[in-house]
Residue frames as qw, qx, qy, qz and C-alpha x, y, z in Angstrom:
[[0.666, 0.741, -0.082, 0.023, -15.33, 3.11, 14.40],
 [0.885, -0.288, 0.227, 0.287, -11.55, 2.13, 13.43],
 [0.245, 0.745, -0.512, -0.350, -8.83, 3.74, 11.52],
 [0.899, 0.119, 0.413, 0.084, -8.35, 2.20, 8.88],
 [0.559, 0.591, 0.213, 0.541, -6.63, 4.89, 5.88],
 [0.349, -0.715, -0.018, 0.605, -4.16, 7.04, 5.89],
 [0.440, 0.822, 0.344, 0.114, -4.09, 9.93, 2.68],
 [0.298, -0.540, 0.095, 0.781, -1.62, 12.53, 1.45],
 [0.358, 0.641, 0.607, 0.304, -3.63, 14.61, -1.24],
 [0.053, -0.369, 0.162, 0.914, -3.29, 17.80, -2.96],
 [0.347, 0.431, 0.802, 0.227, -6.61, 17.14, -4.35],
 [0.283, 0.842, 0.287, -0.359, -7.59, 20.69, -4.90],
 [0.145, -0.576, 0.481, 0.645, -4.17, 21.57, -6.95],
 [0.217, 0.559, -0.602, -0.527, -3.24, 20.75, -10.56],
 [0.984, 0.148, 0.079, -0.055, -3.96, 17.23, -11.97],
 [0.625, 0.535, -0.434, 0.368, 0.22, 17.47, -13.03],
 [0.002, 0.576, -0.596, 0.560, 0.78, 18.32, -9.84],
 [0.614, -0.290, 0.311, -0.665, -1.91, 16.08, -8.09],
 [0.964, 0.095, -0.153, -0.195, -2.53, 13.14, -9.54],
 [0.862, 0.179, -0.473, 0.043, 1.13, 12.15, -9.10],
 [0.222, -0.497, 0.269, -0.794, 1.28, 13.34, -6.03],
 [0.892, -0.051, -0.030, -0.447, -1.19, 10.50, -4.93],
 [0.933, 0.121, -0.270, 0.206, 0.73, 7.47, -6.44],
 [0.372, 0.551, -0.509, 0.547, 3.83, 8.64, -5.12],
 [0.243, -0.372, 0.582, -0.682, 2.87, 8.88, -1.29],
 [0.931, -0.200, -0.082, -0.294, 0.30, 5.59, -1.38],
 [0.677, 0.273, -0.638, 0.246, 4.22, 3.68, -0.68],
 [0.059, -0.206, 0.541, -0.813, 4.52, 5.60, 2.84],
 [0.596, -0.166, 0.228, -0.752, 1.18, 5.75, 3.62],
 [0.756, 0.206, -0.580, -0.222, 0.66, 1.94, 2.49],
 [0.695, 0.022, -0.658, 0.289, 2.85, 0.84, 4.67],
 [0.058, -0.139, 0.629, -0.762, 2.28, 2.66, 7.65],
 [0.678, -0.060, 0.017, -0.732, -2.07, 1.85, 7.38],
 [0.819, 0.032, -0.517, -0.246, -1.58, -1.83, 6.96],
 [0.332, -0.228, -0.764, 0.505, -0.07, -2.07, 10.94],
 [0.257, -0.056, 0.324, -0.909, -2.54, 0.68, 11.99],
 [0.639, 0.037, -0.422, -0.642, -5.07, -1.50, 11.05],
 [0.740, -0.130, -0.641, 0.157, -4.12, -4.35, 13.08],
 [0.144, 0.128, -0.694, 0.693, -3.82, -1.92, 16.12],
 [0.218, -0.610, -0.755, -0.106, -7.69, -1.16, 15.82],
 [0.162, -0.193, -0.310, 0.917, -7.16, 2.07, 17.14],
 [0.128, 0.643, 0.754, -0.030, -10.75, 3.56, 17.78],
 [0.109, 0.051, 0.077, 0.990, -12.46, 7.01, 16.64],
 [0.290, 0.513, 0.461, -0.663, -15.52, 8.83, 16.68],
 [0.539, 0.632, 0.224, -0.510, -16.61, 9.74, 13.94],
 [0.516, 0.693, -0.372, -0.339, -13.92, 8.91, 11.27],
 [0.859, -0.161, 0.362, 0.326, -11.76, 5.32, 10.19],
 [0.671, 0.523, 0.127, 0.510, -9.55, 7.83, 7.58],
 [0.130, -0.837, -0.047, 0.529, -7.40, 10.51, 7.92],
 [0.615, 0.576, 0.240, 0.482, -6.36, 12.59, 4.87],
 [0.434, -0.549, 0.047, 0.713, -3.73, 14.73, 5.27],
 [0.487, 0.741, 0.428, 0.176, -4.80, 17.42, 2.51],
 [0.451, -0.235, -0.107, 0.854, -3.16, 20.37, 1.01],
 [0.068, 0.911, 0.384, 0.134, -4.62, 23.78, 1.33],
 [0.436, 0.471, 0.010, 0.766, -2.59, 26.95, 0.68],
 [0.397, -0.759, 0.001, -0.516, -4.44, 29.02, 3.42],
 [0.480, 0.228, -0.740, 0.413, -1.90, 28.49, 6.65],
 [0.310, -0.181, 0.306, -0.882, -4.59, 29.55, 8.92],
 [0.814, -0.220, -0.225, -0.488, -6.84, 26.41, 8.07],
 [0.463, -0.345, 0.694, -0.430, -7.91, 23.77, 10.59],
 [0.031, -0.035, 0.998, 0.052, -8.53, 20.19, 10.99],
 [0.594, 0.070, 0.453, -0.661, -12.50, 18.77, 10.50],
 [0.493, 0.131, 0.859, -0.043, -14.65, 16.20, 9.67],
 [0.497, 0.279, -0.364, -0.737, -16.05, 16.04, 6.49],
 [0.678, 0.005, 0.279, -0.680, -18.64, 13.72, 5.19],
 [0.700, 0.404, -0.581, -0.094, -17.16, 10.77, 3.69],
 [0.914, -0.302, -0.112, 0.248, -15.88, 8.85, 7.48],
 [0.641, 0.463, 0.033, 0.611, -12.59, 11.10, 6.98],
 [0.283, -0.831, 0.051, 0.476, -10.54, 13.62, 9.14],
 [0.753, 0.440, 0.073, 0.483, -9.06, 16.02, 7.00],
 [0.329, -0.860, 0.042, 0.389, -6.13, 18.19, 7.99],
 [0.377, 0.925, 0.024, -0.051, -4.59, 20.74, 6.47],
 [0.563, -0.405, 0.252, 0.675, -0.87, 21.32, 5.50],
 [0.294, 0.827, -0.253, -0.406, 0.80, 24.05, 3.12],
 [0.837, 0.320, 0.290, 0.338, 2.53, 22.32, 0.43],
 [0.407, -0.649, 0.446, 0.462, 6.04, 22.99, -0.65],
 [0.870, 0.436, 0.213, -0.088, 5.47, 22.49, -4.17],
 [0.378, 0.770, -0.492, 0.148, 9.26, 23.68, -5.43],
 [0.186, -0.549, 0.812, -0.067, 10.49, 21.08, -3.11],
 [0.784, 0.183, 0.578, -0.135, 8.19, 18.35, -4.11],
 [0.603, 0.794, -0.012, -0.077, 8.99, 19.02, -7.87],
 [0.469, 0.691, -0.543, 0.085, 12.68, 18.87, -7.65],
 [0.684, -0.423, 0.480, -0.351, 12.90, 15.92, -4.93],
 [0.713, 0.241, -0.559, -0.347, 13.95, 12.41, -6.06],
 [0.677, 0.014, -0.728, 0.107, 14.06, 9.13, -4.67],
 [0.556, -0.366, -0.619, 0.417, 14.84, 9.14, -1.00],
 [0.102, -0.078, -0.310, 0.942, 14.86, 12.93, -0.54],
 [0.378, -0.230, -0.244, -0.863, 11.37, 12.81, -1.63],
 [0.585, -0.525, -0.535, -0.311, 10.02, 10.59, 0.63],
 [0.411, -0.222, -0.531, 0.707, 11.77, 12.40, 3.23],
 [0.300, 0.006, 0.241, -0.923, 8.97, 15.20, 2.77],
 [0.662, -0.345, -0.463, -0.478, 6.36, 12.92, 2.46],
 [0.547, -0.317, -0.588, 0.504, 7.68, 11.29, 6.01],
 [0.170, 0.133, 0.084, 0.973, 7.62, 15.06, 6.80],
 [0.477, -0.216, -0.209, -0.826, 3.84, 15.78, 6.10],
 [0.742, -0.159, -0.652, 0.010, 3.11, 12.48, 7.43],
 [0.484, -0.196, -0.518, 0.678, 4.49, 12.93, 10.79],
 [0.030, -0.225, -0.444, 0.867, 3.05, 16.45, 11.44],
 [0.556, -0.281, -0.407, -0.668, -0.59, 15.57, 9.67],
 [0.573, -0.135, -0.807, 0.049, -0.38, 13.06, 12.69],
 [0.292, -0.146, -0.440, 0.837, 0.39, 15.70, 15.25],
 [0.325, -0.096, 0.101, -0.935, -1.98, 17.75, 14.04],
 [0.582, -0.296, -0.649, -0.390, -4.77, 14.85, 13.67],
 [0.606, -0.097, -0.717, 0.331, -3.84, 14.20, 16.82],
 [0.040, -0.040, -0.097, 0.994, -5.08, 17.61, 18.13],
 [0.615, -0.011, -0.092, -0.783, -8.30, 16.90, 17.12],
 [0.905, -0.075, -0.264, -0.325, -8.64, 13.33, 18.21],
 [0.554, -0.583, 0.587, -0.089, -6.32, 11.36, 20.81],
 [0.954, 0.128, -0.267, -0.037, -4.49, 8.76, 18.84],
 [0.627, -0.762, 0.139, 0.088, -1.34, 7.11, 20.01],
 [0.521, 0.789, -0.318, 0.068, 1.12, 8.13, 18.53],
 [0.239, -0.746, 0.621, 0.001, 3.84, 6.16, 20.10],
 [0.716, 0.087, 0.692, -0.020, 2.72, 3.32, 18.49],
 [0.620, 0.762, 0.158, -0.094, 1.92, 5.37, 14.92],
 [0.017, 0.935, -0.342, -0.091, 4.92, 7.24, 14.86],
 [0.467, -0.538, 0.663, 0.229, 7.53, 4.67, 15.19],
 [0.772, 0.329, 0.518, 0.162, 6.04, 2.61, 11.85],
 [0.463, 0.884, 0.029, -0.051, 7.23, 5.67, 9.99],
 [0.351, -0.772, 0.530, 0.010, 10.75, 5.21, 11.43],
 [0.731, 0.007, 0.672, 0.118, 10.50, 1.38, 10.65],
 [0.801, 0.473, 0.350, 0.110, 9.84, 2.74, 6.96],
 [0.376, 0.873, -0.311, 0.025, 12.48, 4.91, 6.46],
 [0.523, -0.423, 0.738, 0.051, 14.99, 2.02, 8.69],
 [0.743, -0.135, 0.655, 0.021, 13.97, 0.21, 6.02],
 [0.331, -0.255, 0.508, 0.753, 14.96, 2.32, 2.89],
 [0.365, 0.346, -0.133, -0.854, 12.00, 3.21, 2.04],
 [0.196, 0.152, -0.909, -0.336, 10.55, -0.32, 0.81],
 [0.607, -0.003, 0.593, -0.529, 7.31, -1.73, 1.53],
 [0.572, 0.074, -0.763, -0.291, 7.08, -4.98, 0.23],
 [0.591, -0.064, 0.642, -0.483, 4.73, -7.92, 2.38],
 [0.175, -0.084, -0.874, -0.445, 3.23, -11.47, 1.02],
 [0.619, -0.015, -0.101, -0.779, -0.02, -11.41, 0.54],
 [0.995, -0.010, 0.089, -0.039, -0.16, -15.86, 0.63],
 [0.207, 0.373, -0.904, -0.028, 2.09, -18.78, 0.78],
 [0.920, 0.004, 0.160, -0.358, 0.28, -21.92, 0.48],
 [0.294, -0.231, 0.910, 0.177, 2.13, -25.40, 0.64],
 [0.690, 0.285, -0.334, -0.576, 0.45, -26.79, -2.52],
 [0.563, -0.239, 0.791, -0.010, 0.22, -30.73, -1.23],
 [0.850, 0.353, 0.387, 0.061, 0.36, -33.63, -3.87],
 [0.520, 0.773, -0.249, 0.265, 2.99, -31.26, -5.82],
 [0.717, -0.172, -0.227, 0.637, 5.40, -30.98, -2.86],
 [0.125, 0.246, 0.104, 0.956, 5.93, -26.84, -3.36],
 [0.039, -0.628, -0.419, 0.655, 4.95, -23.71, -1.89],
 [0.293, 0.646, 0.308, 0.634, 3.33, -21.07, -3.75],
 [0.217, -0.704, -0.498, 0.457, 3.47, -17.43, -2.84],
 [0.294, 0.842, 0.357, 0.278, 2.06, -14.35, -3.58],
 [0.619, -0.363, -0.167, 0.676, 4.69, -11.46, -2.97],
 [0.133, 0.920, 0.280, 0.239, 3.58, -7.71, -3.47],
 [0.561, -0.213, -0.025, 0.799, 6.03, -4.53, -4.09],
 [0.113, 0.877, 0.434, 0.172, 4.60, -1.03, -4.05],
 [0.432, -0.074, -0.031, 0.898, 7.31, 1.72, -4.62],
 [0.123, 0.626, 0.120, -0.761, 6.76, 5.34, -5.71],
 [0.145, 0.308, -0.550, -0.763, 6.42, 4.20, -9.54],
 [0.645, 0.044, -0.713, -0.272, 4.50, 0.83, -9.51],
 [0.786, -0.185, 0.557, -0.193, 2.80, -2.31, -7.32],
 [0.440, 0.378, -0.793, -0.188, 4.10, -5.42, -8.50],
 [0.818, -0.188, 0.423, -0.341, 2.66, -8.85, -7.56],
 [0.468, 0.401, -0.737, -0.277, 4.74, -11.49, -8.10],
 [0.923, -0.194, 0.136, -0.303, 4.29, -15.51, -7.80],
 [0.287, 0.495, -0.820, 0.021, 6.92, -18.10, -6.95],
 [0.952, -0.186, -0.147, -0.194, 7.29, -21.69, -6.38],
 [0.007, 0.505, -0.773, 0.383, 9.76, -23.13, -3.94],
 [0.866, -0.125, -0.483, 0.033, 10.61, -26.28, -2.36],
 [0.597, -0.494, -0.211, 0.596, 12.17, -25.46, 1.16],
 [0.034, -0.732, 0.243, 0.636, 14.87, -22.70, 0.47],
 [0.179, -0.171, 0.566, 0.787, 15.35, -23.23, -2.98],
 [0.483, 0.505, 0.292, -0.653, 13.54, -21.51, -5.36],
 [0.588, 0.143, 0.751, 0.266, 12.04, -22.98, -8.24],
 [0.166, 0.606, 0.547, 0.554, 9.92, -20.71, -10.47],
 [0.028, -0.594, -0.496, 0.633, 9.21, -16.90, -10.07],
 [0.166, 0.199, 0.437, 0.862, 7.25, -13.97, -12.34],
 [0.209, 0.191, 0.214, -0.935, 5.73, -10.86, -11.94],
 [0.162, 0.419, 0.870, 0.203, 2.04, -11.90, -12.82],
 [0.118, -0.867, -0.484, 0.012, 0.54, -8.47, -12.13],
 [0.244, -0.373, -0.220, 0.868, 1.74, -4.47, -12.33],
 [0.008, 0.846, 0.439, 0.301, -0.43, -1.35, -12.12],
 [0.013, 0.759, -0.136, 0.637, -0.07, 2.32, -10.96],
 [0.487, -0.010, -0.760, 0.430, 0.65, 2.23, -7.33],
 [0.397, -0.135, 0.110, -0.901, -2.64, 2.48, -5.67],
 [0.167, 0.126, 0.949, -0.235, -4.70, 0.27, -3.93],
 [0.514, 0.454, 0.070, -0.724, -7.77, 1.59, -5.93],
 [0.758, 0.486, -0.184, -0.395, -6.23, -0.19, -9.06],
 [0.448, 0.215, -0.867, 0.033, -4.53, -3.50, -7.96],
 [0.412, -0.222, 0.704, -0.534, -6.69, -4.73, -4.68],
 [0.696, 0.248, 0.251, -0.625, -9.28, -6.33, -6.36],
 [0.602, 0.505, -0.529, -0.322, -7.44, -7.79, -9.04],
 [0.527, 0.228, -0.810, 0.124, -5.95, -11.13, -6.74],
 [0.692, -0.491, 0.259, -0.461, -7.44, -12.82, -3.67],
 [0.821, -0.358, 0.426, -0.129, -6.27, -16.61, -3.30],
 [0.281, 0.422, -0.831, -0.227, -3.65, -19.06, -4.72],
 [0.869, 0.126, 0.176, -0.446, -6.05, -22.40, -5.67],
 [0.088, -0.373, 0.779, 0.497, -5.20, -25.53, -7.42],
 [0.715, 0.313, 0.003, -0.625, -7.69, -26.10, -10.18],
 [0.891, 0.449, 0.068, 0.005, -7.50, -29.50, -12.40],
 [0.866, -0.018, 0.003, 0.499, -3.64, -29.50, -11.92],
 [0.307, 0.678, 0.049, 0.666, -3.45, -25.98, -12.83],
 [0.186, -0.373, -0.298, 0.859, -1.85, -22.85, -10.21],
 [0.020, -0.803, -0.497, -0.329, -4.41, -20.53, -10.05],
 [0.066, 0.014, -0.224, 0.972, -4.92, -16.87, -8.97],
 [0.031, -0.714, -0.595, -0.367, -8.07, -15.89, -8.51],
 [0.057, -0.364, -0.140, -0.919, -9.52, -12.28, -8.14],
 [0.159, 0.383, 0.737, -0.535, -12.05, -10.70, -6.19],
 [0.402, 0.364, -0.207, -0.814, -13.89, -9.03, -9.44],
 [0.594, 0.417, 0.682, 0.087, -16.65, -10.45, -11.98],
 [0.963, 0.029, 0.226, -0.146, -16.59, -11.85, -14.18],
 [0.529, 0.631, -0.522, 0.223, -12.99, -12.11, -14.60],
 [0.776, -0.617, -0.030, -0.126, -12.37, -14.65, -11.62],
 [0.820, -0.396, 0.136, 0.390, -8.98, -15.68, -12.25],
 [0.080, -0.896, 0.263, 0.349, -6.08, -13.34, -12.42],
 [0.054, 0.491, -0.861, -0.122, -2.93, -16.39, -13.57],
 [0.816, -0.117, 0.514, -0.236, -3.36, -19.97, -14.36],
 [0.556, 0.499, -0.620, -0.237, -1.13, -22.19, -15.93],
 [0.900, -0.062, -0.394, 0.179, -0.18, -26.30, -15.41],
 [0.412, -0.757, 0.507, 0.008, 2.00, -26.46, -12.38],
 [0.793, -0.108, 0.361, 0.479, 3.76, -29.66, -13.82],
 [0.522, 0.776, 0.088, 0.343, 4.91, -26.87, -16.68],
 [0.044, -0.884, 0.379, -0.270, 6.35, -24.33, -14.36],
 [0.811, -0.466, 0.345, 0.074, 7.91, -27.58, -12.73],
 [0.847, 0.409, 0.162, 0.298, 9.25, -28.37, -15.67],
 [0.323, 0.885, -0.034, 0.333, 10.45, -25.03, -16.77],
 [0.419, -0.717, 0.546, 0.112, 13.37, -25.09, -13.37],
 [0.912, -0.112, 0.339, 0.204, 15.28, -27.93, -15.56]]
């Protein structure tokens, strides 16, 4: 088995306190699961860890029955509550960093390899944006590509066309809560149909996400 998810959840607490709680920490965690994934790093029994909060400072790390290490931390809820922007994902970097240590207690991982991606996201202001495609679209000349931004408020998926460096056409074609629960599914490839730029989806029966004429959006740079 493979880690594959990393979790920061206060699923037993409030729903005011929980639910946004969730979106808010899927930016961090986002971006630190999508290189752990390419390291393949192996496990016994679990490919998740969920860093969970539990009020009892006395509880321990264990497997539960879902693929899923969960370890405990005490939540700071007066500091999560008046936190904004960057000082709040400095305690999610926080919990993050010593759910690892402790995961790591109950399972060898290597953290000199984990650890630094959290570094890389706070070196990089807290941003995790990545493209998802670029496809040279031949017979048009132009690249399309899909470009995805998942903060603490929102994912955003946006699509542009470009010729070399210059860009020609861009717009946001796609935002939802920020949570891979309720935007993965929605986009999988950039196609050209009958002349048209496509998106298409992995869901039925709603295959295609965007599709308009590409000679339009050519048009529409003049």
């Amino acid at each position: 088995m493979k880690l594959r998810s990393i979790y920061l959840s206060l699923y037993d607490y409030p729903d005011d306190v929980s639910s946004p709680f969730s979106f808010e920490t899927r930016c961090l965690c986002n971006f630190v699961q999508r290189s752990i994934r390419k390291m393949a790093i192996p496990t016994d029994d679990f490919n998740s860890i969920v860093i969970w909060g539990d009020a009892a400072p006395d509880a321990i790390s264990e497997l539960v029955d879902v693929k899923s290490l969960r370890v405990p931390f005490v939540p700071d809820l007066d500091r999560y509550r008046t936190a904004e922007g960057e000082a709040k994902q400095e305690y999610f970097i926080a919990i993050l960093k010593d759910g690892l240590h402790r995961a790591h207690e109950f399972h060898p991982l290597p953290l000199s390899r984990m650890l630094p991606l959290v570094d890389d996201f706070k070196a990089g202001r807290y941003r995790n944006n990545w493209t998802h495609q670029s496809k040279l679209l031949r017979g048009f000349g132009v690249r399309a590509t899909l470009d995805c931004e998942l903060t603490m408020e929102a994912f955003r998926l946006t699509l542009t066309v470009s010729q070399q460096d210059q860009l020609l056409w861009s717009e946001v074609i796609l935002s939802t809560l920020p949570d891979e629960t309720c935007f993965h599914y929605r986009f999988k490839d950039i196609v050209v149909s009958d002349s048209d730029l496509v998106v298409s989806t992995r869901r039925w029966p709603e295959p295609e996400l965007f599709r308009a004429p590409l000679r339009e959006i050519l048009d529409e740079r003049a």
